[in-house]
Structures are given as structure tokens and as C-alpha cells.
Backbone as JSON, one array per atom type, in Angstrom:
{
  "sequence": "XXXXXXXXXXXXXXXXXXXXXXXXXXXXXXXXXXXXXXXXXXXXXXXXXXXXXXXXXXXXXXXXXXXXXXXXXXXXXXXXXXXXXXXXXXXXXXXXXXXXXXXXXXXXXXXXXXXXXXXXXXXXXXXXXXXXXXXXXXXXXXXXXXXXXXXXXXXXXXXXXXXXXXXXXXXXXXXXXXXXXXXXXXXXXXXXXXXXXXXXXXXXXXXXXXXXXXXXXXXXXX",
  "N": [[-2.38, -13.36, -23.47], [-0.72, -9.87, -22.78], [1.37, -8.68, -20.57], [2.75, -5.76, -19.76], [5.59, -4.76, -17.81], [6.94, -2.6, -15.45], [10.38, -1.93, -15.19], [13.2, -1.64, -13.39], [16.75, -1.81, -12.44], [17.59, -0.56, -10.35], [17.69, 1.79, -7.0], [19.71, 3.77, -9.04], [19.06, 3.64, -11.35], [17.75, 4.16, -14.54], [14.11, 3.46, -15.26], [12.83, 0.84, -17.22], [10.25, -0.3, -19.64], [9.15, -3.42, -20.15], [7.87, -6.32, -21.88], [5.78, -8.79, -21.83], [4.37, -12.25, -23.0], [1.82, -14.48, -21.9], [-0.41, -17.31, -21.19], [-2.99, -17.51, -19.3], [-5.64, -18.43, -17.27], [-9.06, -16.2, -16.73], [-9.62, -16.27, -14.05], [-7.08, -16.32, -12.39], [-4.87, -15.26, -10.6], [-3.25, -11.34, -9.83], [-0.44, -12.24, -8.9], [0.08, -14.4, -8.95], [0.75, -14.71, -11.73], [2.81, -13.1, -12.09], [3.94, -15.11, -10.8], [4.27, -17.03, -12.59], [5.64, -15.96, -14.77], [8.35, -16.01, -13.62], [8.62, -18.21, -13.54], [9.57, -19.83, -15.35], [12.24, -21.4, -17.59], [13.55, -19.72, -19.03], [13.51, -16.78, -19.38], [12.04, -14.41, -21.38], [11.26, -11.74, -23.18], [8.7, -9.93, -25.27], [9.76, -9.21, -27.77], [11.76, -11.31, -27.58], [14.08, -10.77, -26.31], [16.08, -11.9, -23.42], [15.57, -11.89, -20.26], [15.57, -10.35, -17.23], [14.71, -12.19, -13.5], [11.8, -11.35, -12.43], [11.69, -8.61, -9.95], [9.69, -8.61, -6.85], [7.34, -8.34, -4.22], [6.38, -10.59, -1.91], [4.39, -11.83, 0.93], [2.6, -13.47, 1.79], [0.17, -14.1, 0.51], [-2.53, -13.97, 0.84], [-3.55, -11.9, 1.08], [-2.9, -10.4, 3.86], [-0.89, -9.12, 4.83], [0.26, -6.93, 2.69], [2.51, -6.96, 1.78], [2.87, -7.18, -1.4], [1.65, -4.93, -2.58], [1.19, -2.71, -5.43], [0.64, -0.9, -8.82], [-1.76, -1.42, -11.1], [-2.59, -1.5, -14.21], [-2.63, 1.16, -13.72], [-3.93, 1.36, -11.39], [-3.58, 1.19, -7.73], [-2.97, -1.6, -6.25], [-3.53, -4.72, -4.22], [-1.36, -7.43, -5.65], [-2.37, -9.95, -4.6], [-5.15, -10.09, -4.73], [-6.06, -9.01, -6.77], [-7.27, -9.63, -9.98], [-7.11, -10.97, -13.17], [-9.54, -11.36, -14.66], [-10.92, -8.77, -13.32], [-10.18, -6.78, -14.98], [-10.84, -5.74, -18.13], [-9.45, -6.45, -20.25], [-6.88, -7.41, -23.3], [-4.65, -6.69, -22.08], [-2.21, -6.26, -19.62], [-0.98, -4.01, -17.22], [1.43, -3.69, -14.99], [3.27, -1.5, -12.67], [5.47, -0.12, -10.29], [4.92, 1.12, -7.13], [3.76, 4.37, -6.78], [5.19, 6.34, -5.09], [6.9, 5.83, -3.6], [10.61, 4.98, -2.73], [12.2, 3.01, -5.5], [13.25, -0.07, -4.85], [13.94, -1.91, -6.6], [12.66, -3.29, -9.66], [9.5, -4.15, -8.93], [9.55, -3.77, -6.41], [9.43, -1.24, -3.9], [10.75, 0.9, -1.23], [9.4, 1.45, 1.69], [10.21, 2.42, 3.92], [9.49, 4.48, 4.96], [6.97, 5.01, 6.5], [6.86, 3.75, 8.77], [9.38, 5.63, 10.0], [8.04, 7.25, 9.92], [5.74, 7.93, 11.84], [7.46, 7.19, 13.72], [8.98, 9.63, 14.03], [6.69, 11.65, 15.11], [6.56, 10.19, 17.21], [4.61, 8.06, 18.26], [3.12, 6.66, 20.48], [2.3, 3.89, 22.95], [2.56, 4.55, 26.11], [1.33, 3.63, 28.77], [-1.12, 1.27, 28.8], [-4.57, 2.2, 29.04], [-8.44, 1.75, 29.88], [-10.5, 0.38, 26.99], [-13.68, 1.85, 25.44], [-16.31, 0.12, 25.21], [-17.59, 1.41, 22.92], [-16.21, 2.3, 21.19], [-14.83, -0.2, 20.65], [-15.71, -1.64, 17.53], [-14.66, 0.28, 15.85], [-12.15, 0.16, 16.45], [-11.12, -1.96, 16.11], [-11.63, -2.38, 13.33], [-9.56, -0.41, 12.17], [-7.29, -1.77, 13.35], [-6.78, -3.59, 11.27], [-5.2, -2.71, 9.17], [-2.88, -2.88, 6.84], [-0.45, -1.27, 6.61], [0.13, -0.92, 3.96], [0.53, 0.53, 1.86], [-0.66, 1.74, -0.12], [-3.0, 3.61, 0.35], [-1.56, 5.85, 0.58], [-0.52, 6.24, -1.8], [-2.42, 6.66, -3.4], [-3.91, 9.1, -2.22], [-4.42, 12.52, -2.62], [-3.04, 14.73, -1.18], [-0.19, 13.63, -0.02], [2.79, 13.21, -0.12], [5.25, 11.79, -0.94], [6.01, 11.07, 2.01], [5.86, 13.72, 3.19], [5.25, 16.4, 5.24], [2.36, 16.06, 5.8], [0.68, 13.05, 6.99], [-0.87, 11.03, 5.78], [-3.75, 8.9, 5.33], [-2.95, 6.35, 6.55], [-1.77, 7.03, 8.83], [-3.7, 8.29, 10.51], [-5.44, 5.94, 11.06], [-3.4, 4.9, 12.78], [-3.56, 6.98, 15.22], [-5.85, 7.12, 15.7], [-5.95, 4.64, 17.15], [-3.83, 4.35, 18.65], [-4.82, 6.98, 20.53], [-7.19, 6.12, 21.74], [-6.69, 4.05, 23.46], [-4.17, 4.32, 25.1], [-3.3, 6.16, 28.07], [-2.16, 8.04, 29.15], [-0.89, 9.75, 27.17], [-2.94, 10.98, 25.85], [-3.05, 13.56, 24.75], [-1.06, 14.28, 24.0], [-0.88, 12.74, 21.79], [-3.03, 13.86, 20.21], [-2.14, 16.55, 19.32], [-0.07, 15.69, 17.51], [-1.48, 14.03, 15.97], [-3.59, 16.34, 14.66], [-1.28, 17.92, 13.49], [-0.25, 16.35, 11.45], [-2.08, 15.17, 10.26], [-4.87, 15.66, 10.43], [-5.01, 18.82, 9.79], [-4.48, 18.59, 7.15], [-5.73, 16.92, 4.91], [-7.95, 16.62, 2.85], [-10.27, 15.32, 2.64], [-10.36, 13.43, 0.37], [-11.36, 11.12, 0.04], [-10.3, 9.19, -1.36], [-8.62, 7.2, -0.11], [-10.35, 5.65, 1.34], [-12.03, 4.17, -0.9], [-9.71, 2.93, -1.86], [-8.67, 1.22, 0.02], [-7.63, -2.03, 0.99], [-8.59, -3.31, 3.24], [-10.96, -2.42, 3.31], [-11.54, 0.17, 5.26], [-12.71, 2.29, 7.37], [-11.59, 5.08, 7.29], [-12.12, 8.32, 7.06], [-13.92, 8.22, 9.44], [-12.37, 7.46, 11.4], [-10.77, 9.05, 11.39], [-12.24, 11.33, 12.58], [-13.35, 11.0, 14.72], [-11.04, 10.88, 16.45], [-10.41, 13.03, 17.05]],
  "CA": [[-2.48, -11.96, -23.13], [0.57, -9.75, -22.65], [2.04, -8.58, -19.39], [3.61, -4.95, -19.59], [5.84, -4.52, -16.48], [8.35, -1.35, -15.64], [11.16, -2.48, -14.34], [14.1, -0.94, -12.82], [17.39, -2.39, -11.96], [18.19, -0.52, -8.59], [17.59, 2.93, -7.3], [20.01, 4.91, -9.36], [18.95, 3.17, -12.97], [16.33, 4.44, -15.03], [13.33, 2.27, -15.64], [12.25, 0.14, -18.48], [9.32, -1.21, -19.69], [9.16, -5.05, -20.96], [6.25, -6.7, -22.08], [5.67, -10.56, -21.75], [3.3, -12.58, -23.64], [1.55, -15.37, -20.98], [-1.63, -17.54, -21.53], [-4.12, -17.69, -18.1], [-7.05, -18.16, -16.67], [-9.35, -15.23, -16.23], [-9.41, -16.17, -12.61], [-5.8, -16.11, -11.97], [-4.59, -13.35, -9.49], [-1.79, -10.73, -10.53], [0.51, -12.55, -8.19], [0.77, -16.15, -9.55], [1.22, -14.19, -13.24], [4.32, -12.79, -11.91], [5.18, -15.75, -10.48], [4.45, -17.66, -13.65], [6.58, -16.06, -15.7], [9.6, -15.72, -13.15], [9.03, -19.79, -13.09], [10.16, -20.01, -16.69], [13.4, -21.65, -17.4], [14.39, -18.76, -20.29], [12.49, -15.71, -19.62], [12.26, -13.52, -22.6], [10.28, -10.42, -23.67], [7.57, -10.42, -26.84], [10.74, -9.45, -28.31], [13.12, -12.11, -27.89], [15.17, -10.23, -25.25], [16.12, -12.34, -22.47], [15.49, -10.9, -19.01], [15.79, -11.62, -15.33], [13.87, -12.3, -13.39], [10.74, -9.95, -11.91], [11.63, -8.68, -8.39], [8.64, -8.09, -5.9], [7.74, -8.73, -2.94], [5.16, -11.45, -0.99], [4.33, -12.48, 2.24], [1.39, -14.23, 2.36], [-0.97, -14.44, -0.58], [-3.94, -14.2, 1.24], [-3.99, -10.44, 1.54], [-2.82, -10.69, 4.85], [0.56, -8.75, 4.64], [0.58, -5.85, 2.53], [3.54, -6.78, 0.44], [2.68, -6.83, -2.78], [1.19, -3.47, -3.13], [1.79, -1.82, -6.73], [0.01, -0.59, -9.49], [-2.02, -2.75, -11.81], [-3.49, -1.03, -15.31], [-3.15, 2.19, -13.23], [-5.03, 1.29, -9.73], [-2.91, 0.76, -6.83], [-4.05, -2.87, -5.42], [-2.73, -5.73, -3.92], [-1.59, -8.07, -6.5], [-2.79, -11.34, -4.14], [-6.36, -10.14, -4.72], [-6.25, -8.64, -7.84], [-7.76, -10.89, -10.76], [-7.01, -10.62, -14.82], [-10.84, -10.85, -14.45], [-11.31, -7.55, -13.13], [-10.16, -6.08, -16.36], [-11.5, -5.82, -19.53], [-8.48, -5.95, -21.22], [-5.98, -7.95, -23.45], [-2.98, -6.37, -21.46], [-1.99, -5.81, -17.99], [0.13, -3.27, -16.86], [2.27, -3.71, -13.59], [4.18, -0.45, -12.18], [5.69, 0.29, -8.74], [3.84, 2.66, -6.22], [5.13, 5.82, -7.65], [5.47, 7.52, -3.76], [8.0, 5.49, -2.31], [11.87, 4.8, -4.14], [12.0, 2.01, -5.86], [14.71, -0.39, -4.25], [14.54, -3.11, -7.75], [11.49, -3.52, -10.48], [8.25, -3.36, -8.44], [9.97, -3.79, -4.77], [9.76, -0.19, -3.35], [10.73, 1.35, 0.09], [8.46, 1.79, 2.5], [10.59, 2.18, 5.44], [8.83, 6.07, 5.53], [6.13, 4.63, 7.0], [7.76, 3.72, 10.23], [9.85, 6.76, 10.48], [6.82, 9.2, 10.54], [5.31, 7.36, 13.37], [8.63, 7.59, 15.21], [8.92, 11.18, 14.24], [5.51, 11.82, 15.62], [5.89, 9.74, 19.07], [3.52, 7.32, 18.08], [3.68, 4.97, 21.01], [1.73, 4.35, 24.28], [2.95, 4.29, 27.71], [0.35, 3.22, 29.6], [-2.55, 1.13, 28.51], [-6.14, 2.28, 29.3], [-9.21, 0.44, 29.33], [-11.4, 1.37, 26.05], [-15.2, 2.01, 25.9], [-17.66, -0.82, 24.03], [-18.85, 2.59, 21.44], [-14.8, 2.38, 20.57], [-14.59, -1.7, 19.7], [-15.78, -1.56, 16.0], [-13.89, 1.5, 15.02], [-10.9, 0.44, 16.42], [-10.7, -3.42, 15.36], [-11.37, -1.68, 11.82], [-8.0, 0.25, 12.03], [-6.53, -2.24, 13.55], [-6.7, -4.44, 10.17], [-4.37, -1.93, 8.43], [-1.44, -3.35, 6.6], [0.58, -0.17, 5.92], [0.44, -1.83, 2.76], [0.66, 1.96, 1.48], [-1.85, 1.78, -1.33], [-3.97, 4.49, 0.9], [-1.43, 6.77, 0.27], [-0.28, 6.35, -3.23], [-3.71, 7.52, -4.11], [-3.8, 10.27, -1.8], [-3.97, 13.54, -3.24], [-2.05, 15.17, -0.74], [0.42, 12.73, 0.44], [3.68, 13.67, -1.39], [6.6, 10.95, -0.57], [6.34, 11.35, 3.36], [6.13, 14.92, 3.5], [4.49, 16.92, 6.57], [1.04, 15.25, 5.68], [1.29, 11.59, 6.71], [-1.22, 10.36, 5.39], [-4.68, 8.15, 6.04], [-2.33, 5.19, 7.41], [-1.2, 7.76, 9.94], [-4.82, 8.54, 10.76], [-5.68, 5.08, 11.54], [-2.96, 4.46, 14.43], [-3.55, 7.98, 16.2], [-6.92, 6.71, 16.46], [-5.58, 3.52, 17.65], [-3.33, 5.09, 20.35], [-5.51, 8.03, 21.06], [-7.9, 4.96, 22.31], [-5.63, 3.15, 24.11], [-3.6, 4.88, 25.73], [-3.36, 6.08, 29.61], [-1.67, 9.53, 29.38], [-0.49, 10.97, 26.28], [-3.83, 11.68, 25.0], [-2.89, 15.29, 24.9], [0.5, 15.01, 22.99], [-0.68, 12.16, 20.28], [-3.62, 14.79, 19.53], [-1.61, 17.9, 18.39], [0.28, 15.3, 16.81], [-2.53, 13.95, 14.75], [-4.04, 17.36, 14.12], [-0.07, 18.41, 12.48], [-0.07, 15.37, 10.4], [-3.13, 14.45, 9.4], [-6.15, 16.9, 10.47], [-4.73, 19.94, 8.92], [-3.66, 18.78, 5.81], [-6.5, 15.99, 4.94], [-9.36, 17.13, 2.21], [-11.47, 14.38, 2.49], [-11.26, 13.01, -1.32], [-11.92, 9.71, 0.09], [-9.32, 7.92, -1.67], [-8.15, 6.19, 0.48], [-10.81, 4.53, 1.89], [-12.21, 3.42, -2.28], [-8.64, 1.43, -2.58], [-8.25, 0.26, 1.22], [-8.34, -3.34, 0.89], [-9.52, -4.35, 4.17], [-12.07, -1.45, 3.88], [-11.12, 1.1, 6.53], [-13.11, 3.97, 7.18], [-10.45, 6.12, 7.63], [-12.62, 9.66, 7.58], [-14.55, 7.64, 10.99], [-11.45, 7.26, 12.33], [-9.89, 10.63, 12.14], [-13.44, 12.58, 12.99], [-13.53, 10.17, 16.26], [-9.9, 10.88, 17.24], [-10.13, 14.42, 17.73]],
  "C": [[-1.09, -11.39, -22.94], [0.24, -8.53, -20.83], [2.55, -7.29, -19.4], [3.95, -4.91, -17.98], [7.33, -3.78, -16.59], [9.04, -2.12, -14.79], [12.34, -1.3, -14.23], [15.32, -2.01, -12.07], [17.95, -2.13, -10.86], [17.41, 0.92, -8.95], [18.34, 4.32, -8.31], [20.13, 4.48, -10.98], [17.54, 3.76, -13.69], [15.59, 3.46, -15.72], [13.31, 2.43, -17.06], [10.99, -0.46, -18.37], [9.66, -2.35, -20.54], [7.86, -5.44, -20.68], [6.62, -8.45, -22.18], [4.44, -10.7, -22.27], [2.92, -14.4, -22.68], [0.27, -16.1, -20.96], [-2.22, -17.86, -19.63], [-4.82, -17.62, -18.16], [-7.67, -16.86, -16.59], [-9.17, -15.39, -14.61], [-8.24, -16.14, -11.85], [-4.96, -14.54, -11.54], [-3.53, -12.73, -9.96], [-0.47, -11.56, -10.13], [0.96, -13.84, -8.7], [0.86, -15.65, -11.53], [2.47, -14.11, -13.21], [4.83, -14.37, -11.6], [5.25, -17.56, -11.67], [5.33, -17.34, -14.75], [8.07, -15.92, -15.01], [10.01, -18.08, -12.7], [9.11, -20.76, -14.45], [11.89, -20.07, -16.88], [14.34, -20.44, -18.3], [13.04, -17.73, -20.36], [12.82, -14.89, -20.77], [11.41, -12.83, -22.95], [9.69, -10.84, -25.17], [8.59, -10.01, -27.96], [12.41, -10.12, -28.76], [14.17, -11.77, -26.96], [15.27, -11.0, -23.94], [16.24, -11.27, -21.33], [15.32, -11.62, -18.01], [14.92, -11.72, -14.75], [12.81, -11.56, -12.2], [11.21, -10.08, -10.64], [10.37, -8.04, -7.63], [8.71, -8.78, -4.95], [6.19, -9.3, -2.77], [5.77, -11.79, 0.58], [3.73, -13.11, 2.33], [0.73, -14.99, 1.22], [-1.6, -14.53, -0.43], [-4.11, -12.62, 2.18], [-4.12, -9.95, 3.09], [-1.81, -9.32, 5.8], [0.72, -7.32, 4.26], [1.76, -5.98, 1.09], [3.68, -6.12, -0.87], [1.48, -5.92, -3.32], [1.83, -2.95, -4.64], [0.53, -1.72, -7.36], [-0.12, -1.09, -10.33], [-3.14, -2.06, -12.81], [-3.72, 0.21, -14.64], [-4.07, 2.49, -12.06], [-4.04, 0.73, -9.41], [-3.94, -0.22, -5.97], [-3.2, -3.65, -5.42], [-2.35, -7.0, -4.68], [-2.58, -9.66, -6.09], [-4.39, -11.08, -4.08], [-6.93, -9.15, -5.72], [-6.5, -9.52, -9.17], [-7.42, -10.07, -12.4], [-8.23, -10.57, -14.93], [-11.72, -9.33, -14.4], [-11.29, -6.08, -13.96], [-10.78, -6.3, -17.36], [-10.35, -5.75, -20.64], [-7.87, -7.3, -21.82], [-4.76, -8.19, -22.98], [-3.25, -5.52, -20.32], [-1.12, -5.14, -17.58], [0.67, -3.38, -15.54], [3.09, -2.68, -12.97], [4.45, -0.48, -10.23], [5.05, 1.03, -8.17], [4.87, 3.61, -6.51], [5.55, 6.86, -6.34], [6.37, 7.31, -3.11], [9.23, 5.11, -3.55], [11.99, 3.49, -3.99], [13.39, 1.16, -5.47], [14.78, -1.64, -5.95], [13.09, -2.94, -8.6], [10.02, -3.17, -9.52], [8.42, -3.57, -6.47], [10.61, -1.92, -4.97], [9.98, 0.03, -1.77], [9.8, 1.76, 0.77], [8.46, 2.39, 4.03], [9.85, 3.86, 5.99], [7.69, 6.6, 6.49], [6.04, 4.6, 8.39], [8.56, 4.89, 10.86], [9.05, 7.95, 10.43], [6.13, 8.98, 11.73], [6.24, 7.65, 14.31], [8.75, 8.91, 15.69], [7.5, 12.09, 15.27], [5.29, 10.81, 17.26], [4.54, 9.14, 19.07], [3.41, 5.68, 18.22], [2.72, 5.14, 21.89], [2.42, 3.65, 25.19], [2.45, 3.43, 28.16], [-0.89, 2.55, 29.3], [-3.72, 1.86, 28.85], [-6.86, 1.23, 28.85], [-9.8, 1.4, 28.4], [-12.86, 1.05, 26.37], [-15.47, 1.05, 24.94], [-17.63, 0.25, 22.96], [-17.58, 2.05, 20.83], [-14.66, 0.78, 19.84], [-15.18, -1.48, 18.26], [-14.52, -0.99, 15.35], [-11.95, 0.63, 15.18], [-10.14, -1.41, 16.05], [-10.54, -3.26, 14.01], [-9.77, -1.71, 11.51], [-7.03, -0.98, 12.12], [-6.38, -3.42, 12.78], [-5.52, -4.06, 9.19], [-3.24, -2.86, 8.4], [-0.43, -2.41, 6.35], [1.18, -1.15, 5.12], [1.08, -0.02, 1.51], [0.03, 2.69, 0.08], [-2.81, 3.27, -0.83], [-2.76, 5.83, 0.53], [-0.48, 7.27, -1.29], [-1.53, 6.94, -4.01], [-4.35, 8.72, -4.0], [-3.66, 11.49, -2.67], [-2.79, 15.1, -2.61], [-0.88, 14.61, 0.06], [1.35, 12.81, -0.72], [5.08, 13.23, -0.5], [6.84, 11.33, 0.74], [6.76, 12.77, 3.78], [5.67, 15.22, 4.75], [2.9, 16.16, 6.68], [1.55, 13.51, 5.96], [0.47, 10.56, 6.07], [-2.64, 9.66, 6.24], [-4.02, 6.89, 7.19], [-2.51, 5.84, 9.32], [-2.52, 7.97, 11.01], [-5.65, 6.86, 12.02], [-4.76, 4.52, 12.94], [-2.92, 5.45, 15.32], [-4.69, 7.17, 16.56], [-6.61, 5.26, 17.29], [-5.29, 3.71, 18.96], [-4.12, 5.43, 21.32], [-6.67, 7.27, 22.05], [-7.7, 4.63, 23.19], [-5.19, 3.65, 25.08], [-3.79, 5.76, 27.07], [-2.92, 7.73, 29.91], [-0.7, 9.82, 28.51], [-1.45, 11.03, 25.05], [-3.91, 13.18, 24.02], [-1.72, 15.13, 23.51], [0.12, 13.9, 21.81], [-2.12, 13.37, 19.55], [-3.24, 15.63, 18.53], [-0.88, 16.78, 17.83], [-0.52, 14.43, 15.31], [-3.16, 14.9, 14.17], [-2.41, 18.0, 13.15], [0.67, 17.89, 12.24], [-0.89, 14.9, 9.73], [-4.06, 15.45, 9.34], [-6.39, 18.15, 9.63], [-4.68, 20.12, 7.24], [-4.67, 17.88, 5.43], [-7.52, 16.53, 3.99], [-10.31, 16.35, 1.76], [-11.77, 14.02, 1.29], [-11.73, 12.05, -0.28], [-11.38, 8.94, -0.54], [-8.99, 6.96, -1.62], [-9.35, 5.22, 1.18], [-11.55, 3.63, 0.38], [-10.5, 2.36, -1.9], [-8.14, 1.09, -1.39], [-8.32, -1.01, 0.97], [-8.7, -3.9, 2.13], [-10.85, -2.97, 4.72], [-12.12, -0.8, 4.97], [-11.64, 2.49, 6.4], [-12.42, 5.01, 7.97], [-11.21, 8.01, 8.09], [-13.39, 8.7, 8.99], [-13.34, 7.74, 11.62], [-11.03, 8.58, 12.75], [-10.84, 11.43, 12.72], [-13.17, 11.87, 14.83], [-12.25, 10.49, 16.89], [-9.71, 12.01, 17.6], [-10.65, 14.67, 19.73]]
}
């Protein structure tokens, strides 16, 4: 089968695509593809072009992590639980998440993630105890990898703008839970980041991978 995968040699290079030609299993996950052809002594493209070798990123391989988030035939999914199976195809396409800047081939930045939370004061003081109704909802959330797949698919989620996103959604409700006394100030802060701006495709909860019902979360956190 062949392999297309964009690559990019830093942020201020413009990508390429290269295509690899690789024989596997249908059952073999995106992640041991990559790391089958980066465990080739003379990598080389279906045209003979030697090339270096794929940069991404793992942690785990048991969908644990988040890492290896990118886009696979055009669906943003985690490669460690993504299967050549799940296609119908001869050829697999590999791209970066197109929302965050790409720091090498399919390793992008994410650090935006973290700095909208900060921006937003999205901490707690004070524990509280929570209610029994609250355990489900909030063990849910609290599966989230800000892997950032939820908001690469987003339709309003535009490279860490004023919208932050479903992620964002899931740790107000977290806090908003939790927390002892700044119920009040992570509110207006979830209503002018998430509430306002939010049109319920449902996106994000289709390509969550640990299945997060993200609209439950934000209706419950108000």
C-alpha cells in the first residue's frame, strides 16, 4: 500500500508531500506504519528520493496520552488507535492538525492549550466536596487528553482565538464542580469562552476518542 505523508521541515519551510510504498497487515495501527518505515535503514520515497526520517510524536500507544493526534485520510484521530483496516483504501494519507503550527512534519504545537486556561484563571483554590448526580459527568471529562482532535474539527475554533473550544468546556465543568469559591468567576469565564461562541455541531464529541459528552458538560456547568 502507499503511505502519503506532508511533511515540513520546521515552522518557517513550506510543506511537502512524500509518498512511501509499505506492505502491512490490515490490522496494523497508523502508529507502528510510521514507525515502520522510520525503522528502515535507507528510507526513500516511491520515487527513489531519500528522506529523513518522519517526526511525530508518542507517548504511550495505548491511547492514553494524546500525542499522536493528526490527520489520517482527512479525519483527525489518534494514530495509536487508528487501523489501515478502517479504510477502504489502497493509500493512507497522514497530515498535521491544521489548527496548531507545525513545529517539524506531523509534530505540531499545542502549547495554546495551556495558555487559554491560564488566560482564563482556570484553577481552584479551595476544594469542595462534589454531589453523587456530579460523579459520572465529571470522571467523563476527566478522561480528556487535550489531545486537540476536539478542536481541529470544531467549526468555530480558529487557532486559539476567543472561542476555546470543547476541551475548554470540559475543565470549567471540572473546576466549576470542584471548587470552593470561584464558582462565580470560572462561570463568566466559561460563558466568554465557550457558551457564547459554541453551535452545537457536535463535532467534537463524533471524534473524541475517549467519548466525552462535551454538550452534557457545558449544559451542566452553567
Amino acid at each position: 500500500m502507499l503511505v502519503r505523508i506532508k511533511r515540513q521541515a520546521g515552522p518557517n519551510f513550506d510543506p511537502i508531500w512524500q509518498t512511501f510504498e509499505i506492505d502491512c497487515d490490515p490490522n496494523t495501527a497508523i502508529a507502528s506504519v510510521i514507525n515502520k518505515l522510520n525503522a528502515r535503514d535507507n528510507l526513500v520515497d516511491v520515487d527513489g528520493n531519500k528522506a529523513s526520517l518522519i517526526k511525530w510524536e508518542c507517548g504511550c500507544s495505548q491511547k492514553l496520552c494524546g500525542a499522536c493526534a493528526m490527520v489520517i485520510n482527512g479525519k483527525p484521530a489518534l494514530a495509536c488507535s487508528t487501523y489501515i483496516k478502517d479504510f477502504n483504501t489502497s493509500e493512507i494519507t497522514i497530515a498535521p492538525l491544521s489548527k496548531f503550527p507545525v513545529v517539524e512534519d506531523l509534530i505540531v504545537d499545542r502549547s495554546i492549550i495551556q495558555e487559554n486556561l491560564k488566560e482564563a484563571k482556570a484553577y481552584i483554590d479551595e476544594y469542595a466536596s462534589t454531589k453523587p448526580k456530579d460523579y459520572a459527568q465529571l470522571y467523563s471529562v476527566s478522561k480528556c487528553l487535550k489531545c486537540g482532535l476536539c478542536l481541529e474539527v470544531c467549526p468555530n475554533y480558529n487557532k486559539g482565538e476567543h472561542f476555546f473550544g470543547a476541551m475548554f468546556a470540559n475543565e470549567s465543568f471540572d473546576l466549576i464542580k470542584q471548587t470552593a469559591n470561584r464558582k462565580k468567576e470560572l462561570k463568566k469565564e466559561f460563558s466568554k469562552h465557550f457558551a457564547k461562541g459554541c453551535s452545537k455541531s457536535l463535532s467534537c464529541i463524533e471524534v473524541c476518542p475517549m467519548k466525552i459528552d462535551t454538550i452534557a458538560s457545558m449544559t451542566r456547568a452553567k
